[in-house]
C-alpha positions in Angstrom: 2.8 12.4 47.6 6.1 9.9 47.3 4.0 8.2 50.5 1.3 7.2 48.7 2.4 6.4 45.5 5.0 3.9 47.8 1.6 2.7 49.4 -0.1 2.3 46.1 2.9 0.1 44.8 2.6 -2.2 48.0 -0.7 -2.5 47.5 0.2 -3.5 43.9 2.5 -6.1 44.4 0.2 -7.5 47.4 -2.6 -8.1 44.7 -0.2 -10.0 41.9 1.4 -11.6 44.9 -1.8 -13.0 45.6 -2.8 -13.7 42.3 -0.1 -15.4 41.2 -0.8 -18.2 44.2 -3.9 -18.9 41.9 -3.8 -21.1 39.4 -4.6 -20.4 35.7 -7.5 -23.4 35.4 -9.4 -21.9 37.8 -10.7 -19.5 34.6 -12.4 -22.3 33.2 -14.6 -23.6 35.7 -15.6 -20.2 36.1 -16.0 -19.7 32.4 -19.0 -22.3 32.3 -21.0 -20.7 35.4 -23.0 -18.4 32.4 -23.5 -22.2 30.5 -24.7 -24.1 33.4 -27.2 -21.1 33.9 -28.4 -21.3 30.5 -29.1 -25.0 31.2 -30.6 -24.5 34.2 -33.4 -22.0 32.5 -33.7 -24.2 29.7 -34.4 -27.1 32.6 -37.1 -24.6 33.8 -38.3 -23.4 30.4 -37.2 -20.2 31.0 -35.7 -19.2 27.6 -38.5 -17.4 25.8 -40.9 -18.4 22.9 -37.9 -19.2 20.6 -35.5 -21.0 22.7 -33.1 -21.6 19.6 -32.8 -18.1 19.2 -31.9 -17.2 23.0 -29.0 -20.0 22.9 -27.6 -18.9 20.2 -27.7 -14.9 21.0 -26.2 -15.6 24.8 -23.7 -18.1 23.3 -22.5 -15.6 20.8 -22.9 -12.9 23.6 -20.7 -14.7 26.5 -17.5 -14.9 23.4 -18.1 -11.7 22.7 -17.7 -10.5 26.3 -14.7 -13.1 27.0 -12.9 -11.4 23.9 -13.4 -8.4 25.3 -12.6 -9.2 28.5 -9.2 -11.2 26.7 -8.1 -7.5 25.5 -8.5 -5.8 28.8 -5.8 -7.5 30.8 -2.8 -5.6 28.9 -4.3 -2.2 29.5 -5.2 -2.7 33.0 -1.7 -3.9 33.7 -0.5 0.0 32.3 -3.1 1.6 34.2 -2.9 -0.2 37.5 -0.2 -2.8 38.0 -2.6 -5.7 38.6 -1.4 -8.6 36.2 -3.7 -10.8 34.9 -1.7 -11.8 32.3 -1.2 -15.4 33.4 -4.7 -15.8 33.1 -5.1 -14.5 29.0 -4.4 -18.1 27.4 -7.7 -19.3 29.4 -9.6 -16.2 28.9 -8.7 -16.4 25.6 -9.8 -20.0 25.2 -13.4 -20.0 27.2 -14.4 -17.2 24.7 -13.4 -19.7 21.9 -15.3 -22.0 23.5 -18.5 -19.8 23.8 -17.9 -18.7 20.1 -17.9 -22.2 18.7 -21.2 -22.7 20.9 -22.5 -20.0 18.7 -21.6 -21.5 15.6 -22.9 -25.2 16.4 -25.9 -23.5 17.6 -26.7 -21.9 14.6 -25.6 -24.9 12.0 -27.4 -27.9 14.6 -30.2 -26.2 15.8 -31.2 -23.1 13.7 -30.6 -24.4 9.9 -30.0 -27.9 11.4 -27.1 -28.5 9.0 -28.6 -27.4 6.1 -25.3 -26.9 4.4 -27.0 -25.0 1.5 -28.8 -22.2 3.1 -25.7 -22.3 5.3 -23.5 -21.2 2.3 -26.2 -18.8 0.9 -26.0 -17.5 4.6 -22.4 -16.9 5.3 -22.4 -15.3 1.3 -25.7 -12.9 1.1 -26.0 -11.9 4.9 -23.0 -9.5 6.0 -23.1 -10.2 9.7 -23.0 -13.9 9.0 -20.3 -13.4 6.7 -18.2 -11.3 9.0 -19.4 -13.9 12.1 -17.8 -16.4 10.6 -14.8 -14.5 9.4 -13.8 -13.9 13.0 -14.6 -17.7 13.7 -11.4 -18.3 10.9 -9.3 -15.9 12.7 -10.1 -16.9 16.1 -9.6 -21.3 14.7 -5.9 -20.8 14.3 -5.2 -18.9 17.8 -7.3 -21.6 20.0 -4.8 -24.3 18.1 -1.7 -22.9 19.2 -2.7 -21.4 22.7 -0.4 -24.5 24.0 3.3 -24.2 24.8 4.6 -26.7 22.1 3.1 -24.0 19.6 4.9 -21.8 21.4 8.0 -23.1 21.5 7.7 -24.3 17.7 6.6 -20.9 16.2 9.0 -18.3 18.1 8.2 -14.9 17.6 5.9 -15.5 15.0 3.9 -16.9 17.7 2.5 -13.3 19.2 2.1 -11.9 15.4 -0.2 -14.8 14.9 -2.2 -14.2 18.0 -2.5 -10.7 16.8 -5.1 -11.4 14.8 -7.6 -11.3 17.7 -7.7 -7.7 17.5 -9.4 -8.2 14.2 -11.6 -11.1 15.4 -12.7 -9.0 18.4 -13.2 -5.8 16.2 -15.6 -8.5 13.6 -17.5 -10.5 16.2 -18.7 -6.6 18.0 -19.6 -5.4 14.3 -21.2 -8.9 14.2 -23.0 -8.6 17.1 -24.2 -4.5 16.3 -25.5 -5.9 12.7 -27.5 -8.9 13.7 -30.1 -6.5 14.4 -32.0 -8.4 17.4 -30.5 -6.5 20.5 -30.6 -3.5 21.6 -28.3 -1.5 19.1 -27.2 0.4 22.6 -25.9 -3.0 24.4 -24.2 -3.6 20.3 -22.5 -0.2 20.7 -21.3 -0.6 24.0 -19.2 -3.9 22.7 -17.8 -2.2 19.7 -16.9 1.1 21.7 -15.1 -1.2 24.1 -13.1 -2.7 21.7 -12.1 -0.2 19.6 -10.9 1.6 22.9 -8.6 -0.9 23.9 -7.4 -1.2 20.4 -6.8 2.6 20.8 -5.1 2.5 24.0 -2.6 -0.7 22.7 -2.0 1.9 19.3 -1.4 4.6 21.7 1.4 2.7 23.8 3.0 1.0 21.0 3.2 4.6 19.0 4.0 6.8 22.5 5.2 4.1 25.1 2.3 4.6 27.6 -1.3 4.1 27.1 
C-alpha cells in the first residue's frame, strides 16, 4: 500500500515537473482553436439559418466552459496533485475573452447598437440582466489579472478575484434561462459549478475537499 501511494507521488511530481517546463502563453493560442473553427464554418456557411444567433450562443458557450474550466484547477490540485495553477490567469483571461465576444455579438450584430432596446433588454429580460451582471463582475478581474495589480492591491487582490465564483454561478443561470439549448446541456454547467463551489466551501470549512 505505502508502495503505491510512493509511486502515485512520483508520478505526481513527474507530471508538474513537466508542466512547469511549459509555458503559461501557450493557453491562449489554444484558447482561440474553438474561434478559428467558428470562422472556418462561417467561411463554409456552415452556421445554420440564423448565423447571428449561432455566434453569439458558441461565444457565450466557450466563456462559459473556460469559467468553468478556471474553477477546476484548485480542486484537481486537492484531488490529484497535478497543478495547473500557473495556467489560471490565462484560463481565466481566454474566458473573458470569449465572454466579451458574447457581448459585442449581441450589441453589433443582434440589436446592432440599438442602445435603447439594449437598456429595455438588460432591465425586462432576467437572463440578460444577470448576463450582463456577470460581465461587471468578471470587467474588474480581467483588469487586474497582471502583476502590477498584484503587487498594488496585496491581499485584497484574491478577495477581488473572488468574485468569479459569482460571475461563474450568473453566466450558468444565464446560460440555463436563455431558453434556446437544451435545458440538459444548461444543467450540466450550473451542476458543475455549483459543485466546485461546494468542494472549495467544503475545504475552506473542513480542510480537505
Amino acid at each position: 500500500m505505502r508502495g503505491r501511494i510512493c509511486r502515485k507521488i512520483i508520478k505526481v511530481q513527474a507530471i508538474n515537473q513537466r508542466l512547469r517546463k511549459i509555458p503559461s502563453w501557450v493557453v491562449y493560442p489554444l484558447g482561440l482553436i474553438p474561434l478559428a473553427w467558428l470562422i472556418a464554418r462561417g467561411m463554409m456557411g456552415d452556421l445554420g439559418v440564423d448565423p447571428v444567433r449561432t455566434v453569439e450562443h458558441d461565444m457565450g458557450l466557450r466563456g462559459l466552459q473556460w469559467l468553468v474550466g478556471g474553477l477546476a484547477i484548485t480542486p484537481l490540485r486537492w484531488a490529484t496533485g497535478i497543478s495547473l495553477v500557473r495556467f489560471r490567469r490565462a484560463v481565466g483571461l481566454v474566458a473573458f475573452f470569449y465572454v466579451t465576444l458574447h457581448l459585442a455579438t449581441w450589441l453589433l450584430l443582434d440589436i446592432q447598437l440599438n442602445w435603447a432596446q439594449a437598456w429595455e433588454d438588460i432591465l425586462k429580460r432576467p437572463y440578460i440582466t444577470i448576463g450582463m451582471g456577470a460581465m461587471i463582475l468578471l470587467l474588474p478581474l480581467a483588469l487586474t489579472s497582471n502583476n502590477r495589480s498584484i503587487r498594488w492591491l496585496g491581499g485584497r487582490w484574491q478577495k477581488l478575484h473572488r468574485l468569479v465564483y459569482v460571475a461563474a454561478v450568473a453566466g450558468a443561470v444565464h446560460f440555463l434561462l436563455v431558453g434556446k439549448v437544451w435545458v440538459g446541456e444548461a444543467l450540466i454547467y450550473l451542476s458543475l459549478v455549483s459543485i466546485l463551489l461546494a468542494l472549495r466551501i467544503t475545504h475552506r470549512v473542513f480542510g480537505r475537499p
